[in-house]
C-alpha positions in Angstrom: 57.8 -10.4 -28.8 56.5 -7.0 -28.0 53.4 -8.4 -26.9 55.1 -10.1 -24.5 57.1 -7.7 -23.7 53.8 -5.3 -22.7 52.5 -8.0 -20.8 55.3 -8.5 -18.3 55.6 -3.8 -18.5 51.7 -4.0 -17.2 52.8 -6.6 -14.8 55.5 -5.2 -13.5 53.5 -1.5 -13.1 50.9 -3.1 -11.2 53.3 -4.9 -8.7 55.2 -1.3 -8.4 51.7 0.1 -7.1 51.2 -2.6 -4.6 55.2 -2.1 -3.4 54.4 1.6 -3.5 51.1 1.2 -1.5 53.1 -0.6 1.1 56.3 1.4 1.5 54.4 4.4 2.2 52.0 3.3 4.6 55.1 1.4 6.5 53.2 -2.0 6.6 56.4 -4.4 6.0 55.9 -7.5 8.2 59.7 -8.8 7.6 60.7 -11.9 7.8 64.5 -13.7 7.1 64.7 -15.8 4.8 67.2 -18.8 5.3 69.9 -17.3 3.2 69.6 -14.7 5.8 68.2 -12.0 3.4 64.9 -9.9 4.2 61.4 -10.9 3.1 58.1 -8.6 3.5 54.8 -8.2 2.3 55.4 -6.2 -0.4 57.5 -8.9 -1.7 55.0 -11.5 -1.6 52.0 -9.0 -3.0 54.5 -8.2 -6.1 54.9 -11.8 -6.8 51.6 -12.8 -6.6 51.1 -9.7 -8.4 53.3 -10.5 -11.5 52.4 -14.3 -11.6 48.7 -13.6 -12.4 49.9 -11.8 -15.3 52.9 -13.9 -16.7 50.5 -17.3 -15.9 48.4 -16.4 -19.0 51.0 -16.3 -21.5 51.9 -19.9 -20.3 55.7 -19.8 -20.1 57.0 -21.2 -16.9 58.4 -19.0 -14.1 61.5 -18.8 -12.3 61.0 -16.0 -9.4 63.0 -15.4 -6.1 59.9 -15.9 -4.4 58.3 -19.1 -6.2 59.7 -22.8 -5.2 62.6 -23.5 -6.7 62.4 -25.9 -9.3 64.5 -28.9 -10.1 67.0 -28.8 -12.9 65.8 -32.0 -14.6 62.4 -30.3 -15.0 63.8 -27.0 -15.8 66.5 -28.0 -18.4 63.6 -28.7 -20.9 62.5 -25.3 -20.9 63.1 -23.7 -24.2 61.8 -20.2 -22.7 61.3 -18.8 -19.1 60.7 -15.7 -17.2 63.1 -14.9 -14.6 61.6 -12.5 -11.8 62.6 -10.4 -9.0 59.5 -9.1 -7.7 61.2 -6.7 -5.6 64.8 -5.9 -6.2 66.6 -4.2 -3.1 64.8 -5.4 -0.6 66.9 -3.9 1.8 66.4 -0.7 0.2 63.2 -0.9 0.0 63.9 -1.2 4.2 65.8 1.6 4.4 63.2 4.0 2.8 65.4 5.1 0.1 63.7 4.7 -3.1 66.4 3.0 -4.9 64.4 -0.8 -5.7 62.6 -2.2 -8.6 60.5 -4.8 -10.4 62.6 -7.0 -12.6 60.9 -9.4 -15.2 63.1 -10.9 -18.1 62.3 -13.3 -21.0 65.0 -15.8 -22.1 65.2 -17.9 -24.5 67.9 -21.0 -24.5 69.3 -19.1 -21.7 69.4 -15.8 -23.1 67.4 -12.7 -22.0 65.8 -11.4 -24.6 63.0 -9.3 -23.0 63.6 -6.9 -20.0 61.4 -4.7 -17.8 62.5 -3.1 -14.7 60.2 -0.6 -13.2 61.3 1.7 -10.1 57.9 2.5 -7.8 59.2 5.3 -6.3 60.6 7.7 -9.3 58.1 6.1 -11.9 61.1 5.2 -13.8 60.9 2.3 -16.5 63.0 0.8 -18.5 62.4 -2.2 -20.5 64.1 -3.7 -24.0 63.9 -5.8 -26.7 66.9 -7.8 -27.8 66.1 -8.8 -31.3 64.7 -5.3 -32.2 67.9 -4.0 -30.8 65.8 -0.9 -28.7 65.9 -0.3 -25.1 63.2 2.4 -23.7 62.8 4.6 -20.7 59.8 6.5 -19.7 58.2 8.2 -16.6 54.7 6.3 -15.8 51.7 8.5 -15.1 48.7 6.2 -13.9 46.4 7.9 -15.8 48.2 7.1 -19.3 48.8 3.3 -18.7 46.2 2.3 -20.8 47.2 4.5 -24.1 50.9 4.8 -23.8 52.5 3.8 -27.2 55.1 1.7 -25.2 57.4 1.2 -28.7 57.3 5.2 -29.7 61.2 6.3 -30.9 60.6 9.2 -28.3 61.0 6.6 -25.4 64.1 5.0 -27.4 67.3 5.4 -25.4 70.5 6.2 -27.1 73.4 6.0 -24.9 75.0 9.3 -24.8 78.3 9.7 -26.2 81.6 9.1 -23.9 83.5 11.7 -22.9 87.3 10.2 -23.1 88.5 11.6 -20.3 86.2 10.3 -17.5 85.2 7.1 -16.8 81.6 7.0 -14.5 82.0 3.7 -12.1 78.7 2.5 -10.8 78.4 0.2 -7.8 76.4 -1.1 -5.0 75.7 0.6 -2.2 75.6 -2.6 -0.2 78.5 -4.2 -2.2 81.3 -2.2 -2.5 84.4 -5.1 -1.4 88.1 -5.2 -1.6 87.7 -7.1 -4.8 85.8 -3.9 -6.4 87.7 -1.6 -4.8 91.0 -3.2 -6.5 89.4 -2.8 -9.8 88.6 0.7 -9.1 92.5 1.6 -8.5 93.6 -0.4 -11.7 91.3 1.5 -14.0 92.2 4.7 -12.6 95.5 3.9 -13.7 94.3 3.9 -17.2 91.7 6.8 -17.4 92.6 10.7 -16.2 89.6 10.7 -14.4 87.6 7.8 -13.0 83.7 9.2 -11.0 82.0 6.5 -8.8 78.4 6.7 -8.5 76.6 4.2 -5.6 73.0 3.4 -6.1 71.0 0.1 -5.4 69.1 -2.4 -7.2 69.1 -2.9 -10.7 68.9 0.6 -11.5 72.8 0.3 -12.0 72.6 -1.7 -15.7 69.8 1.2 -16.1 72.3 4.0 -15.8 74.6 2.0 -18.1 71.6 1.5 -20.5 71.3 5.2 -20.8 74.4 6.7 -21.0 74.6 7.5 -17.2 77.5 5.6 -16.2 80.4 3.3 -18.3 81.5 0.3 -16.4 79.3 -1.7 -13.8 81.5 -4.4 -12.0 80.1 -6.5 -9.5 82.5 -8.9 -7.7 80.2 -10.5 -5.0 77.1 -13.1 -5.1 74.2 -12.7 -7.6 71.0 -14.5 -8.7 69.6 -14.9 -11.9 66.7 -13.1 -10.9 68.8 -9.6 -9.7 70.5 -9.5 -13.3 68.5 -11.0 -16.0 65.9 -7.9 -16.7 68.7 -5.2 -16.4 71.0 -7.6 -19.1 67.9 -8.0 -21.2 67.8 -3.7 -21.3 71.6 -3.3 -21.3 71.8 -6.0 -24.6 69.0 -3.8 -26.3 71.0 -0.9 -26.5 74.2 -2.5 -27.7 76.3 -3.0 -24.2 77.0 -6.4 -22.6 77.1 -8.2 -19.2 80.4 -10.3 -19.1 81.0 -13.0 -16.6 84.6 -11.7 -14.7 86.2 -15.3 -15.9 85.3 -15.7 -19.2 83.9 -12.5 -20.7 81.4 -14.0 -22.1 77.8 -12.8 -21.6 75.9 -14.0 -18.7 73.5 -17.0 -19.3 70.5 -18.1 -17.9 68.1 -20.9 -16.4 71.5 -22.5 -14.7 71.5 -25.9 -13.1 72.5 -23.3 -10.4 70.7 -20.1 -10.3 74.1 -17.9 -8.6 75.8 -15.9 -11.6 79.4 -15.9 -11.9 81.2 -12.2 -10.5 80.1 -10.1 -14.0 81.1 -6.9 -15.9 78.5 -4.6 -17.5 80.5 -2.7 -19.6 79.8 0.3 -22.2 81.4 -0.7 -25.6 83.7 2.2 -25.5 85.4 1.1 -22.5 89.0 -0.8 -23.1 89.3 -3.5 -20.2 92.5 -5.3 -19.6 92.1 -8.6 -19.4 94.6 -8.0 -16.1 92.1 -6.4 -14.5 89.8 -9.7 -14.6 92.5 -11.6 -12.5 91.5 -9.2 -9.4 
């Protein structure tokens, strides 16, 4: 698995260098898509980018940015990657730094493999389900080719909780009536309840490492903006619940839309009430 898992880190690297390449020389060339969501050429480049890579390990890909293909093809799959080649496009648009690579590995619809890379702080994250670690490091170009990927120095361990708070974590793009409702119930169970906005997947990142508790995101999802980050969040202990259920999110879908989800830090008591907002 590890090998694997290195393949889709040096993938997901080199695609953060093309993004970066493009973002700071301005060269965007957007388009809209027919969902009505942004598309540019650093998309495109990080896709093509990624799929050279994950091509030679010969596991079939499911990517915002490849054809979409057919469930009757798909539902034989026993393993897939699931990639977002540029999470945050909008972000990415507005110049703030807050997007990332996404590449996942799941097997019988669970993500067991997870790399999301941030271009602009260096920041990656990436875990291992069945070896139960989830790592962070800073990337320095000149170390790519030596970095011991798996060292315990790089091992996240969520910080211990402190009871009184709780640290929300939403989107910056996001935020609805349905969220905001679920803010106001849980500050009616915790003294103290901090909300932190950021974009991209870097929110099941902050959970991963101790950052921020609770992640609730009440509004439409792919599979490809949530596999990579569950994959990380699932290596360090936590889980991403669908709202309905509260069972973990799964994966290759005869539709690719997730359910409204939960990332939630294992310390964290949720009323099943609050599911019913």
């Amino acid at each position: 698995m590890n090998d694997l898992l290195r393949i889709a880190i040096n993938a997901a690297v080199e695609a953060g260098a093309k993004i970066e390449d493009i973002y700071n020389n301005h060269d965007f060339e957007i388009e809209i898509k027919p969902d009505s969501s942004p598309l540019t050429k650093a998309d495109i480049a990080a896709n093509n980018i990624i799929n050279s890579f994950l091509s030679t390990t010969s596991i079939p890909i499911i990517s915002e940015e490849n054809k979409e293909i057919d469930f009757e093809i798909r539902k034989n799959w026993e393993m897939c990657w699931i990639v977002d080649p540029l999470d945050g496009t909008k972000e990415f648009l507005r110049k703030n730094g807050e997007f990332t690579v996404n590449i996942a590995l799941v097997f019988h619809g669970k993500p067991i493999l997870g790399v999301v890379f941030c271009p602009i702080s260096k920041e990656l994250f990436y875990g291992n389900v069945h070896d139960k670690k989830g790592y962070k490091l800073i990337v320095y170009e000149e170390s790519l080719q030596t970095e011991n990927w798996f060292d315990d120095i790089y091992k996240m361990i969520p910080k211990e909780k402190d009871d009184a708070t709780v640290k929300l974590v939403g989107s910056r793009s996001h935020m609805n009536d349905c969220t905001l409702g679920f803010m106001k119930e849980l500050k009616s169970q915790y003294p103290s309840v901090e909300v932190l906005s950021i974009g991209s997947s870097l929110k099941f990142c902050l959970i991963a490492e101790g950052n921020a508790d609770i992640y609730p995101r009440f509004a439409p999802t792919m599979e490809w903006d949530t596999a990579a980050g569950q994959a990380i969040c699932e290596a360090v202990g936590f889980h991403v619940l669908a709202k309905t259920t509260l069972l973990d999110l799964t994966y290759n879908k005869p539709n690719l839309l997730n359910s409204d989800f939960i990332v939630v830090n294992n310390t964290i008591t949720l009323d099943k009430k609050w599911m019913r907002i």
